[in-house]
N, C-alpha and C positions, 0 to 999 in steps of 0.2 A: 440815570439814563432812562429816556423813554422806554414805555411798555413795548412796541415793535424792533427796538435795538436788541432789548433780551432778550426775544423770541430768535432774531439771527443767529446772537452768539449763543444760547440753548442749541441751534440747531447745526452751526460748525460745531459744537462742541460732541454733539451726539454723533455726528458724520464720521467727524475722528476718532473716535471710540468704537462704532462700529466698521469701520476697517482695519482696526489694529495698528494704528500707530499711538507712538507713543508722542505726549508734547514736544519731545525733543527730534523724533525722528521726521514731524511735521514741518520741525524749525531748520533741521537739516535740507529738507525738500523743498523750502520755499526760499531759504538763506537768510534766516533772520534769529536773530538768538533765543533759546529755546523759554524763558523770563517773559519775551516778547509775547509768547505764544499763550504765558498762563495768563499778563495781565489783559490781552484781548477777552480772553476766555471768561475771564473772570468781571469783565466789565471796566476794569482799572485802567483803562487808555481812549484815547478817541482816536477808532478807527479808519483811516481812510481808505476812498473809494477803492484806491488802485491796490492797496493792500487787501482788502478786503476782498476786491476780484480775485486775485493770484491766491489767496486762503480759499478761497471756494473751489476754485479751480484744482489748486491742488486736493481737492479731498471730491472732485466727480461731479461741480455742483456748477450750475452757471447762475449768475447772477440775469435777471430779466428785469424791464418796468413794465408791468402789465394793466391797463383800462381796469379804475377802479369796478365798472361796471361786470366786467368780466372775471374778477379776482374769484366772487365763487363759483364760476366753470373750473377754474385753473385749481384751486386749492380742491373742488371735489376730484379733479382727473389727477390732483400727486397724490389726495391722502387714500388712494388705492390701492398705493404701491406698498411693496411692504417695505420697511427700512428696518428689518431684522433678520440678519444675515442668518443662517443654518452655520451647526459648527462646522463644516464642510468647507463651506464661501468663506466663514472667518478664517480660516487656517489660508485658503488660497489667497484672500487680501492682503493675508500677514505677509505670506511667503513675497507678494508681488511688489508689497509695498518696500519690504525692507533691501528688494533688490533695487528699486525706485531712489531710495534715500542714500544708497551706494551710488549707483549711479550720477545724482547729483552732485553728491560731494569729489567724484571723479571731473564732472565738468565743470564746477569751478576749479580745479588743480589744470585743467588740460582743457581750458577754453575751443584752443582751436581746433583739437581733434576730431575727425568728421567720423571716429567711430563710434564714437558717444551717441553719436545721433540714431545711425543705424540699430544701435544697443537700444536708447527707447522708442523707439518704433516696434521691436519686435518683442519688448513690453510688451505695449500697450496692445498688441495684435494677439499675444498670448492670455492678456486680462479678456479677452472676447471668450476664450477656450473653456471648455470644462478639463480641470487638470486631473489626473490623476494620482494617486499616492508617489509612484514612479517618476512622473513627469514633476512634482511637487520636490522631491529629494532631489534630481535633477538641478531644477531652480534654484535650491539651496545651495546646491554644491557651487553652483557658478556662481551667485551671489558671495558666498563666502571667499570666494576666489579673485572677487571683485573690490570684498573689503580690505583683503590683502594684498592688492595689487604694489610691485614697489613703484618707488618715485625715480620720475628719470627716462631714461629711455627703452628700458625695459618694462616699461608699464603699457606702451603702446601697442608691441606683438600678444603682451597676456590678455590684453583688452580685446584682439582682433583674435586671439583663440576663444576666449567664453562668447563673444559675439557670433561667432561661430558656432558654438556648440547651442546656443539658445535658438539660432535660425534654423539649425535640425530638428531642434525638439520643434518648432512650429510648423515646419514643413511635416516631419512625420504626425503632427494631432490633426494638422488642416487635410493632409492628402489621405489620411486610411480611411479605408474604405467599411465600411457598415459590415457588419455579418450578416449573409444572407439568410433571410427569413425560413424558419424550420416548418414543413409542411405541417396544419395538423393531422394529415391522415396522407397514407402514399399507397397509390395503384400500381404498385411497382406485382406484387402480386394477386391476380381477379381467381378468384374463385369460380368455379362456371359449375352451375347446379345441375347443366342439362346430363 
């Protein structure tokens, strides 16, 4: 494989790694067998475009063509960024991701339910959030509630109760309100020297 092929698959390869999935929970998320995923990884396949788009996609990343003239603006403004999560962010990736890979594996069982939808929307609006320890168990709980969801018709009402409980959690992180700032000094009592 060309030197700029390895540099891609080096760099899905790090992408997913630093968001806590795992090979297989990637293969879940994109729907292709999780084998698939090592022999990309590893170089063992020839990639295509459209595959390679929806890999990138799945793990945050877009694909651009960028004016070779221009390539070192573009690589000096990403190699800014840090791509080293705090263990903080890794824990909230993990938690978001493995809601993510439930999630998918629900819409292909249940193609045409439009709660699914709803469900990553308020994902992807919660991956905006800084979460907290609370809000993180929270997610858990309805993730695991997701992975045990039954099959059939009773899977739709469970689906429309954790979809529900995750648009509280993002209505209550989006709508509180700040704590108001603590004076540092208060005239509440003056002294009077005269």
């Amino acid at each position: 494989m060309p030197y700029a092929t390895d540099d891609i698959l080096q760099t899905l390869r790090t992408a997913r790694e630093q968001t806590g999935l795992s090979q297989r929970d990637l293969s879940a998320r994109i729907g292709v067998p999780q084998s698939h995923i090592s022999k990309i990884e590893s170089g063992g396949t020839d990639l295509r475009l459209s595959s390679l788009v929806e890999l990138a996609r799945a793990l945050n990343y877009e694909l651009v063509l960028v004016p070779r003239k221009l390539l070192p603006a573009v690589e000096a403004m990403v190699g800014g960024t840090s791509t080293t999560l705090s263990g903080e962010a890794r824990q909230r990736a993990t938690v978001l991701n493995r809601a993510q890979v439930a999630l998918a594996k629900l819409n292909r069982a249940y193609p045409e339910a439009t709660e699914f939808k709803r469900l990553d929307q308020t994902l992807r609006e919660l991956a905006n959030f800084q979460l907290g320890k609370a809000d993180l168990d929270t997610l858990r709980a309805v993730t695991d509630k997701l992975l045990k969801l039954p099959t059939g018709p009773a899977a739709l009402p469970a689906a429309e109760r954790a979809s529900r409980q995750l648009r509280e959690l993002r209505n209550r992180i989006a709508h509180a309100l700040p704590e108001a700032p603590r004076p540092a000094y208060e005239l509440d009592e003056e002294e009077d020297d005269a």
